[in-house]
mmCIF file as gemmi writes it, N, C-alpha and C atoms, coordinates in Angstrom:
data_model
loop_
_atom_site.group_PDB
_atom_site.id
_atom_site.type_symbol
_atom_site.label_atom_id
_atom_site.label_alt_id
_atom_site.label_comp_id
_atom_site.label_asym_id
_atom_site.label_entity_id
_atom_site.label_seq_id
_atom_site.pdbx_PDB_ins_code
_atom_site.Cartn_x
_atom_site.Cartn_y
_atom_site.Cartn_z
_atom_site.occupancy
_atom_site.B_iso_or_equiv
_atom_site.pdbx_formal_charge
_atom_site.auth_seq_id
_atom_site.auth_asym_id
_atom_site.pdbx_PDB_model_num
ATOM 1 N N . UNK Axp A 1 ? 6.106 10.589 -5.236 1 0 ? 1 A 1
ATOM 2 C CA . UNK Axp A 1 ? 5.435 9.381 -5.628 1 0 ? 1 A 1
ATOM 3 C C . UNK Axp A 1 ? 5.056 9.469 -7.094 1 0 ? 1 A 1
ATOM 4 N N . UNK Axp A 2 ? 5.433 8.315 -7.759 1 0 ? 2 A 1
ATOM 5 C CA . UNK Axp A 2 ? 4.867 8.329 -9.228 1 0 ? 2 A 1
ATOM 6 C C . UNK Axp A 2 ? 3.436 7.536 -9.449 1 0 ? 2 A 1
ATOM 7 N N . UNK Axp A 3 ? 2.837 7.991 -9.92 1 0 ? 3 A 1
ATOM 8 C CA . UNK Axp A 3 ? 1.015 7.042 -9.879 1 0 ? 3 A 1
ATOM 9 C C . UNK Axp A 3 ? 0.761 6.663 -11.257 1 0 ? 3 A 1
ATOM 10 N N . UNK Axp A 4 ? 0.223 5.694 -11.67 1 0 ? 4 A 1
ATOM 11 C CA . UNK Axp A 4 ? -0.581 5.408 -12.35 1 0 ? 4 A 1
ATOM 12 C C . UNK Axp A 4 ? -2.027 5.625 -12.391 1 0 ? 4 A 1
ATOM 13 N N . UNK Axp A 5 ? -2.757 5.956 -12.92 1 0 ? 5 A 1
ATOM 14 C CA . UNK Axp A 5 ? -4.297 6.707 -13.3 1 0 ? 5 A 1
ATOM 15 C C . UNK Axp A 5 ? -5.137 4.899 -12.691 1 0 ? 5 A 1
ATOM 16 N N . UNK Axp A 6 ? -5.912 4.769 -12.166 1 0 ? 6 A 1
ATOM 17 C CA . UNK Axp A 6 ? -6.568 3.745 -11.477 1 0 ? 6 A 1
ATOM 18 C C . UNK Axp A 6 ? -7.842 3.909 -12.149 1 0 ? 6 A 1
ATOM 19 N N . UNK Axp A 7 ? -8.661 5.213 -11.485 1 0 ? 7 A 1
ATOM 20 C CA . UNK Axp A 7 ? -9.972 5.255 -11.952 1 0 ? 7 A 1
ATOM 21 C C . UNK Axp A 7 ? -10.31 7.024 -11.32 1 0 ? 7 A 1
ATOM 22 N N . UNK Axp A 8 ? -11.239 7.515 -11.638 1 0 ? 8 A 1
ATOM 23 C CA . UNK Axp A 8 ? -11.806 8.601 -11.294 1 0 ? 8 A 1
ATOM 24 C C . UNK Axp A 8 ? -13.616 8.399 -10.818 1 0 ? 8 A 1
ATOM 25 N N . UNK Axp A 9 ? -13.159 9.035 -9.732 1 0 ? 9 A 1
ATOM 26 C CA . UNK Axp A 9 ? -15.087 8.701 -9.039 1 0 ? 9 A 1
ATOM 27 C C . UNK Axp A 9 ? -15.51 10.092 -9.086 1 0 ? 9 A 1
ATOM 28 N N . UNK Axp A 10 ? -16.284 9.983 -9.423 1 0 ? 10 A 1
ATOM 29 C CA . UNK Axp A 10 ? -17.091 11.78 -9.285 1 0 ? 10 A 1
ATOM 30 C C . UNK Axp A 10 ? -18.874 10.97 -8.867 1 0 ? 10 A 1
ATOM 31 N N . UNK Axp A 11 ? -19.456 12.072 -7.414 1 0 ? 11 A 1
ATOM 32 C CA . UNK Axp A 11 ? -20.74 11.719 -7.592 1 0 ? 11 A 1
ATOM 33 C C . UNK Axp A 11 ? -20.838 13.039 -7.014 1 0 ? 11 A 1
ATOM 34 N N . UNK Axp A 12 ? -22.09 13.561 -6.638 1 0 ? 12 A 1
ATOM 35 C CA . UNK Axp A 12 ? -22.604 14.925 -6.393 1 0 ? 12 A 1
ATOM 36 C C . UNK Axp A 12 ? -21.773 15.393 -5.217 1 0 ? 12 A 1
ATOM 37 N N . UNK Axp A 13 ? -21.422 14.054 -4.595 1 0 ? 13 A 1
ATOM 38 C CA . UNK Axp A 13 ? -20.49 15.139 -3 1 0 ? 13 A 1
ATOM 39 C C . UNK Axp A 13 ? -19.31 15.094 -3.355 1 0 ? 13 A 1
ATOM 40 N N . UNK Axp A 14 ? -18.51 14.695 -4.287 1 0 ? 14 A 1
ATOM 41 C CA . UNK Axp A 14 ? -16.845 14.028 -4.512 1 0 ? 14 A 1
ATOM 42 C C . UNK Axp A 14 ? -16.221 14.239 -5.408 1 0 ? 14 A 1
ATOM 43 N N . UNK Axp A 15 ? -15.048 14.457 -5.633 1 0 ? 15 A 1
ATOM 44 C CA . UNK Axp A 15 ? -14.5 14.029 -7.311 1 0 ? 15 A 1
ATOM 45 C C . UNK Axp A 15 ? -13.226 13.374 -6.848 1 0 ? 15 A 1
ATOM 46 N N . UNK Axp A 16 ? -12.691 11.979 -6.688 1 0 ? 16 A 1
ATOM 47 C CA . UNK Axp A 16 ? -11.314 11.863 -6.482 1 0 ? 16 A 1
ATOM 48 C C . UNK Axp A 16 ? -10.886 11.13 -7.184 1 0 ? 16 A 1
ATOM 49 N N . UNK Axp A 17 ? -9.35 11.418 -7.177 1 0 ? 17 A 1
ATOM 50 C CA . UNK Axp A 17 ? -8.563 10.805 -8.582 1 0 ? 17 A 1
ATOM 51 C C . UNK Axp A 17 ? -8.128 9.732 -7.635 1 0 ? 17 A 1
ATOM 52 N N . UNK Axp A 18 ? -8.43 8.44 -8.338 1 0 ? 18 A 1
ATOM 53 C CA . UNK Axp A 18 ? -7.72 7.249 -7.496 1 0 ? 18 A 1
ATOM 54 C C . UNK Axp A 18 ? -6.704 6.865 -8.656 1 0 ? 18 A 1
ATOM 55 N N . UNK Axp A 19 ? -5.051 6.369 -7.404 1 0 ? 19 A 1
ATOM 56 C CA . UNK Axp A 19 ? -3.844 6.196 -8.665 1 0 ? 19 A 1
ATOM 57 C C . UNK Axp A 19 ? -3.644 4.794 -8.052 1 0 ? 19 A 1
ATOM 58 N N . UNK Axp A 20 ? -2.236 4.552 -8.194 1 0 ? 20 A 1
ATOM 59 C CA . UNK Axp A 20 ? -1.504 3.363 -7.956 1 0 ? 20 A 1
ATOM 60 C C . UNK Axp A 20 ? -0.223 3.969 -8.167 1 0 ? 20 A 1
ATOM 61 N N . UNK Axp A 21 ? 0.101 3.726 -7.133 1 0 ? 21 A 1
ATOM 62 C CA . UNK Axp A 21 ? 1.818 3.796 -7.024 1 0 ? 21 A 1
ATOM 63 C C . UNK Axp A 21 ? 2.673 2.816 -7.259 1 0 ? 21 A 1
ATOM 64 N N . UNK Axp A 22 ? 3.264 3.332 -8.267 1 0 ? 22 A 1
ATOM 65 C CA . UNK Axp A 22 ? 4.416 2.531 -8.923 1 0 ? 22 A 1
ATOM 66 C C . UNK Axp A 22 ? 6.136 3.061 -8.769 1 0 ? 22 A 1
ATOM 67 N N . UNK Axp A 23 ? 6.347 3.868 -7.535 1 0 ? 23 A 1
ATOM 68 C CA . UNK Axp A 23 ? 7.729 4.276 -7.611 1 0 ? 23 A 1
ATOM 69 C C . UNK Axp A 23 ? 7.637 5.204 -6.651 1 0 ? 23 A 1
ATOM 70 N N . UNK Axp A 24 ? 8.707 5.594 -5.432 1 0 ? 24 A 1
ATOM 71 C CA . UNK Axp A 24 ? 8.31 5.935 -4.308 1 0 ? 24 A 1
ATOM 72 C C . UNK Axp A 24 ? 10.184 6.661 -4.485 1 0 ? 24 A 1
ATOM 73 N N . UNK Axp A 25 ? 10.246 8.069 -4.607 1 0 ? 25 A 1
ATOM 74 C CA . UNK Axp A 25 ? 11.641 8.241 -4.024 1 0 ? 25 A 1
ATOM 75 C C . UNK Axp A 25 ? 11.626 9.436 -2.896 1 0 ? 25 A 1
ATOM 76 N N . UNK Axp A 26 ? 12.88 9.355 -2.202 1 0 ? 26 A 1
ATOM 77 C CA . UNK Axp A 26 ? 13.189 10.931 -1.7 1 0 ? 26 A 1
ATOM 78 C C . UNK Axp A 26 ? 14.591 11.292 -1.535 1 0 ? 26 A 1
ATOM 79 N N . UNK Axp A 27 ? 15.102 12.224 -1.538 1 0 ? 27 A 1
ATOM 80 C CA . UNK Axp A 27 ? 16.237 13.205 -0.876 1 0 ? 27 A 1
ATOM 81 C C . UNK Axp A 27 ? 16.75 12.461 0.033 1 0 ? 27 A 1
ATOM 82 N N . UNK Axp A 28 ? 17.838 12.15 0.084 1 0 ? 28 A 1
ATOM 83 C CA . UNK Axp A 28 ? 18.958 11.639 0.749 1 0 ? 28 A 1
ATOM 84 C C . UNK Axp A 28 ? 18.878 12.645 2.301 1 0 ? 28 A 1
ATOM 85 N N . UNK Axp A 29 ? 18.609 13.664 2.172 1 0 ? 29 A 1
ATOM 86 C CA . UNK Axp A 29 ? 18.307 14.693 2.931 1 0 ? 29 A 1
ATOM 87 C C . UNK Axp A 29 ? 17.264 13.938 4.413 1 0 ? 29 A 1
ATOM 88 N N . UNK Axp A 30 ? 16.44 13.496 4.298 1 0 ? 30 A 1
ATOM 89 C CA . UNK Axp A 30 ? 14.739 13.156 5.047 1 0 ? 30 A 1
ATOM 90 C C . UNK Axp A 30 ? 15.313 11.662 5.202 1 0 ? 30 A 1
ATOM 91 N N . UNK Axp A 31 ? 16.468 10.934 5.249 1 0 ? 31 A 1
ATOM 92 C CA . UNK Axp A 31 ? 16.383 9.652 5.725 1 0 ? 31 A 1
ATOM 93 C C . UNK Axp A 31 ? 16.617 9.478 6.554 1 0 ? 31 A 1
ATOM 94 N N . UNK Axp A 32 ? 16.332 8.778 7.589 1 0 ? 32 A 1
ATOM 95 C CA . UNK Axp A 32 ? 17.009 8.349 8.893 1 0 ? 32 A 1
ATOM 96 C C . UNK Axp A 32 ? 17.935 7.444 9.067 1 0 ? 32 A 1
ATOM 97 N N . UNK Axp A 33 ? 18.933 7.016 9.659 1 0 ? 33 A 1
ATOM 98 C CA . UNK Axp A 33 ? 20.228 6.309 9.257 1 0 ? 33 A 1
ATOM 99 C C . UNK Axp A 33 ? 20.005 4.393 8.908 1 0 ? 33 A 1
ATOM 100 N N . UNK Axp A 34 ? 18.575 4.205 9.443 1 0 ? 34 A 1
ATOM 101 C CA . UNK Axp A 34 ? 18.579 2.514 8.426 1 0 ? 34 A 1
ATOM 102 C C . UNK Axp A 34 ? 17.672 3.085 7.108 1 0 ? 34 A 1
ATOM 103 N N . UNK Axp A 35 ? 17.54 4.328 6.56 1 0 ? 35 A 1
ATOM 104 C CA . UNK Axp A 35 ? 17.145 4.612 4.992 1 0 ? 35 A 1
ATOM 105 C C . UNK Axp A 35 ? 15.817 4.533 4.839 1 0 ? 35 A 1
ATOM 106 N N . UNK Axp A 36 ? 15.392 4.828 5.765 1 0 ? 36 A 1
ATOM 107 C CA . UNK Axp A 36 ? 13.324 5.16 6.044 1 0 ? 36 A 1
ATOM 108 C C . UNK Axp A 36 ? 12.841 6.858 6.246 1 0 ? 36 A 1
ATOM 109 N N . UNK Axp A 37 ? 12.058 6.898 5.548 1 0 ? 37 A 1
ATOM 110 C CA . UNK Axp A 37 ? 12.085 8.408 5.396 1 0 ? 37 A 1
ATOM 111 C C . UNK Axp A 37 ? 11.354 8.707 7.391 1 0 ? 37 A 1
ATOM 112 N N . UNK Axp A 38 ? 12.674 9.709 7.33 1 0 ? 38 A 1
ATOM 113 C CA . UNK Axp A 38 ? 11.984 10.041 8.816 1 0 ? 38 A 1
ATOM 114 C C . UNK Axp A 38 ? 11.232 11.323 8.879 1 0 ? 38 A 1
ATOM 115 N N . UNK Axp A 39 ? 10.174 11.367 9.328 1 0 ? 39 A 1
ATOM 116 C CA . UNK Axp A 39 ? 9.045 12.736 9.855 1 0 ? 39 A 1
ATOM 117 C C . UNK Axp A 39 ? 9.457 13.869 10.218 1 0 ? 39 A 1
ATOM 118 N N . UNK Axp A 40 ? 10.167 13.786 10.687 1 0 ? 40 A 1
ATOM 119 C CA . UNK Axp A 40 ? 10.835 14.983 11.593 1 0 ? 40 A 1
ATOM 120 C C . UNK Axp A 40 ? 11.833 15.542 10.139 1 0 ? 40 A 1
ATOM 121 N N . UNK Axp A 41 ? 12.874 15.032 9.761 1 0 ? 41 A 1
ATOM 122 C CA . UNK Axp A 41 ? 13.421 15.566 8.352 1 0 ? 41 A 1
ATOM 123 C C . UNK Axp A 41 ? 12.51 16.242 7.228 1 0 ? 41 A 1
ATOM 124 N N . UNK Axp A 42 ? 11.261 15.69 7.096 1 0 ? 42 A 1
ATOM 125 C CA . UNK Axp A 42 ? 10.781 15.498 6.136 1 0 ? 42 A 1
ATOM 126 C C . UNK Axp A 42 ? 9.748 17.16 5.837 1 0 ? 42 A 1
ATOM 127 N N . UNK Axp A 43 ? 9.593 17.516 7.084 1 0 ? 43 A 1
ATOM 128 C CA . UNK Axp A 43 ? 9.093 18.775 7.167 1 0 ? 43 A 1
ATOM 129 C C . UNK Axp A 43 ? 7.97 19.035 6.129 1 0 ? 43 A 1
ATOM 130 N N . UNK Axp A 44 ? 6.828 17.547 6.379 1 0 ? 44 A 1
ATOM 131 C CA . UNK Axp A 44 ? 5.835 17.589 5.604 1 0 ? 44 A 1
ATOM 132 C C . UNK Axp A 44 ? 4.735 18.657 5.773 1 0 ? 44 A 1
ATOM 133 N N . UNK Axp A 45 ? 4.086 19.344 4.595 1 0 ? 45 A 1
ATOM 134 C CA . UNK Axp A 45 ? 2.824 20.227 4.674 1 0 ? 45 A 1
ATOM 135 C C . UNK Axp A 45 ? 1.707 19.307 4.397 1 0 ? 45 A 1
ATOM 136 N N . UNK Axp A 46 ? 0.932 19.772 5.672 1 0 ? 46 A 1
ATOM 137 C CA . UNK Axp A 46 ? -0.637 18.902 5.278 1 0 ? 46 A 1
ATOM 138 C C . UNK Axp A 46 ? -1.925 19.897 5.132 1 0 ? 46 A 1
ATOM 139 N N . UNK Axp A 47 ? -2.855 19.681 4.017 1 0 ? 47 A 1
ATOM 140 C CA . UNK Axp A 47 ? -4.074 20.521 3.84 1 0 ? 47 A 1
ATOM 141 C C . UNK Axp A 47 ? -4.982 19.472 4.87 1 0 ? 47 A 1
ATOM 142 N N . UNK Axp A 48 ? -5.322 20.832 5.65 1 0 ? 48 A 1
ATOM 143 C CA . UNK Axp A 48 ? -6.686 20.188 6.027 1 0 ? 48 A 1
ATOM 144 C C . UNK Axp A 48 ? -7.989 21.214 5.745 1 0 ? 48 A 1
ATOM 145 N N . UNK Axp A 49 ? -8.818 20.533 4.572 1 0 ? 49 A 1
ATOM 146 C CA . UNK Axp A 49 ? -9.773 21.489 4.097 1 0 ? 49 A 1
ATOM 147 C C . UNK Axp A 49 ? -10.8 21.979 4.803 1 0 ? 49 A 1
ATOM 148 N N . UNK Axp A 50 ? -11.354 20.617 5.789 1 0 ? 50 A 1
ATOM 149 C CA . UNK Axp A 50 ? -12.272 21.024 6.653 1 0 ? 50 A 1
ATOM 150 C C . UNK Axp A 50 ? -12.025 22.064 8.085 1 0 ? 50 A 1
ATOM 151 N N . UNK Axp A 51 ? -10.43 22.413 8.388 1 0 ? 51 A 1
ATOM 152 C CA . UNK Axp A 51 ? -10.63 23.926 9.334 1 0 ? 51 A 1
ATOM 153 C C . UNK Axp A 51 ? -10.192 24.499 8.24 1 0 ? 51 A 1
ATOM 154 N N . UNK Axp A 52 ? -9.939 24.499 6.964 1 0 ? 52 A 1
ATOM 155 C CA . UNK Axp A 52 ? -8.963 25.488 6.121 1 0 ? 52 A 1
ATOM 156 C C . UNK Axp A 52 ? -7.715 25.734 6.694 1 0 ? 52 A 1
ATOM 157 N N . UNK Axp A 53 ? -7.386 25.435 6.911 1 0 ? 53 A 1
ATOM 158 C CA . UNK Axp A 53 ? -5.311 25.251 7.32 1 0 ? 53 A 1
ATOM 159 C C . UNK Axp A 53 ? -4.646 24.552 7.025 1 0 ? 53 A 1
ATOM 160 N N . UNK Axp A 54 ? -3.211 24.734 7.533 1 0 ? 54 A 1
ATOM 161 C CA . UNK Axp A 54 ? -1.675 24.153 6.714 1 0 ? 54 A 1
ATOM 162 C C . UNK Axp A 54 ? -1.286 23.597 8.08 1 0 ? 54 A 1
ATOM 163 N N . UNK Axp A 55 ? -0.66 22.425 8.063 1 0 ? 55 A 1
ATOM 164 C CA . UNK Axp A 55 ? 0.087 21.992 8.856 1 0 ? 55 A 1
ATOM 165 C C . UNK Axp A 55 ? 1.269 21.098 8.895 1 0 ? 55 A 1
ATOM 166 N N . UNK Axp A 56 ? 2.281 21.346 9.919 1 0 ? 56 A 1
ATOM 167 C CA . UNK Axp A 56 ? 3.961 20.26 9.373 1 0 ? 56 A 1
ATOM 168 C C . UNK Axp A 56 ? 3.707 19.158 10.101 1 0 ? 56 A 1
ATOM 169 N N . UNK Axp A 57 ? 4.439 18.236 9.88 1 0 ? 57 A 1
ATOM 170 C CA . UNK Axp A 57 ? 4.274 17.154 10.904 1 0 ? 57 A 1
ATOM 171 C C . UNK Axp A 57 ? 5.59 17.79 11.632 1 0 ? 57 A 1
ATOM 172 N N . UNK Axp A 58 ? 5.963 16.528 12.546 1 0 ? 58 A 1
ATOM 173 C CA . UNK Axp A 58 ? 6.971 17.385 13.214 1 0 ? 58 A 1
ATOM 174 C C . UNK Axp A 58 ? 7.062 15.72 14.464 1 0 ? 58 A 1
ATOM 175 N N . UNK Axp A 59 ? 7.153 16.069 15.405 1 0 ? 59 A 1
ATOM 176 C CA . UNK Axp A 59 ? 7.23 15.386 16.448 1 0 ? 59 A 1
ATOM 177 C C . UNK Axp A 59 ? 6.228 14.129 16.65 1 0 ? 59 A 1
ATOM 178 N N . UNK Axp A 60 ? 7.192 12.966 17.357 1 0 ? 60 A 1
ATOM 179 C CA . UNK Axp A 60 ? 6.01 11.853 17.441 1 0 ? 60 A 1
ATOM 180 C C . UNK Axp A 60 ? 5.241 11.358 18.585 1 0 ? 60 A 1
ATOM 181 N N . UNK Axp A 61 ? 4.519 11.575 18.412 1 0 ? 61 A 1
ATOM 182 C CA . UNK Axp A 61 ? 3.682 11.671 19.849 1 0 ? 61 A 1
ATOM 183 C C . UNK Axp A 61 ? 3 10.197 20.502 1 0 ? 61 A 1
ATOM 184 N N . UNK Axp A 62 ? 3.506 8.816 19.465 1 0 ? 62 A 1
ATOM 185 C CA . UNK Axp A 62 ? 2.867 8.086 20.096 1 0 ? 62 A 1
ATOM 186 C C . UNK Axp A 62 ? 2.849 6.747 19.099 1 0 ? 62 A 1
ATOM 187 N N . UNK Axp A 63 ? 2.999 5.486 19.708 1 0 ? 63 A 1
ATOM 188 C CA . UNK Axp A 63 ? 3.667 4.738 19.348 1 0 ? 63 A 1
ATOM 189 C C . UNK Axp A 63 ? 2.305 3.956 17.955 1 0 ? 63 A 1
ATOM 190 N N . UNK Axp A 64 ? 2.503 3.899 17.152 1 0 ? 64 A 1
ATOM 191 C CA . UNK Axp A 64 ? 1.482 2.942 16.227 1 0 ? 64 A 1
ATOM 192 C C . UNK Axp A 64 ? 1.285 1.693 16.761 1 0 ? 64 A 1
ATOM 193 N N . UNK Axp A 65 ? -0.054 1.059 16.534 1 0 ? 65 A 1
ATOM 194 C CA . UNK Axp A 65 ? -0.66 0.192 17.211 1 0 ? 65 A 1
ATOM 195 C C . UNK Axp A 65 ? -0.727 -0.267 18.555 1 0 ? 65 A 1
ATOM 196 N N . UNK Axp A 66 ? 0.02 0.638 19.213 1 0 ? 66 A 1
ATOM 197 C CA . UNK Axp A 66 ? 0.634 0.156 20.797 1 0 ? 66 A 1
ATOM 198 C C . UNK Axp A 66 ? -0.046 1.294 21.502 1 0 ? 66 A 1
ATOM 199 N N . UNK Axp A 67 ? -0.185 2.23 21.108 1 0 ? 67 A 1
ATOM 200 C CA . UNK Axp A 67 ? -0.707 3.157 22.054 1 0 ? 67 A 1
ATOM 201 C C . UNK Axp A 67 ? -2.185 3.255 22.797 1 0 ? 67 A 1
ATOM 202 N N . UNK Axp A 68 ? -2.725 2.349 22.543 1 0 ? 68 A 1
ATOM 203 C CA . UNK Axp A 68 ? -3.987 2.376 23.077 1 0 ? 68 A 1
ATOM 204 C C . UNK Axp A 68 ? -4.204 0.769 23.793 1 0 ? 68 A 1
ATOM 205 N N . UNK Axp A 69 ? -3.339 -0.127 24.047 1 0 ? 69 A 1
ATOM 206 C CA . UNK Axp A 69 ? -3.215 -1.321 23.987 1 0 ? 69 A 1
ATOM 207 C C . UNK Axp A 69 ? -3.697 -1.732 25.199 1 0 ? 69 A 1
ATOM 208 N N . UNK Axp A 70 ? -3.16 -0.687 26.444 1 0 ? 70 A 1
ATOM 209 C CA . UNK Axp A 70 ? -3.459 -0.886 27.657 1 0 ? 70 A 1
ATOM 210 C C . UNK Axp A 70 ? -4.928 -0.445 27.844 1 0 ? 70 A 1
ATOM 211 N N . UNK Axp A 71 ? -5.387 0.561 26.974 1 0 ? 71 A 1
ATOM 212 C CA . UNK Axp A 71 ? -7.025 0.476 27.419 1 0 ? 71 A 1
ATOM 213 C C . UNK Axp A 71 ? -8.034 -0.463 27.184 1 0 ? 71 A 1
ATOM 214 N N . UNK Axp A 72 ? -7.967 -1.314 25.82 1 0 ? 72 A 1
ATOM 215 C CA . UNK Axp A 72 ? -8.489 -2.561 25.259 1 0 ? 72 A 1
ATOM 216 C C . UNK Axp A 72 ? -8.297 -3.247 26.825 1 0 ? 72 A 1
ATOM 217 N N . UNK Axp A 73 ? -7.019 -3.534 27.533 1 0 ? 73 A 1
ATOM 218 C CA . UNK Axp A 73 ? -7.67 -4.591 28.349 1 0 ? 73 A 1
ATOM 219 C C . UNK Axp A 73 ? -9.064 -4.281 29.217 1 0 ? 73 A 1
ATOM 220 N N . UNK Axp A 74 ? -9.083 -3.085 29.754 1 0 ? 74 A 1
ATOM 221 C CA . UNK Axp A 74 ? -10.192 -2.81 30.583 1 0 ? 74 A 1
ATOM 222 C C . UNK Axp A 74 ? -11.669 -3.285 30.32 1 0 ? 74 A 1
């Protein structure tokens, strides 16, 4: 991702760089055959600071916006 500089917030608990994305590429490698970067190719690393660990994505476990659809009716 390419960013543009937005703004910077710093207060006693924070410091984050806010951007704007202006240009989005990847590797021919991570596409899925209609040209959407697929998850599973993509063999993303994620920080998660609060347990201190690394993690891939990998497998999809569940459909966006649909997966909880049937409990709302109850």
């Amino acid at each position: 991702m390419e960013c543009e500089l937005a703004e910077i917030v710093e207060t006693d608990d924070i410091h984050a760089v806010v951007g704007t994305i202006v240009n989005v590429s990847a590797d021919e490698k991570v596409l899925s055959d209609n040209g959407k970067v697929d998850p599973a190719k993509l063999n993303a690393l994620i920080f998660d600071q609060f347990r201190s660990g690394y993690y891939v994505v990998g497998e999809k476990v569940g459909k966006a916006w649909n997966a909880g659809k049937d409990l709302m009716k109850k």
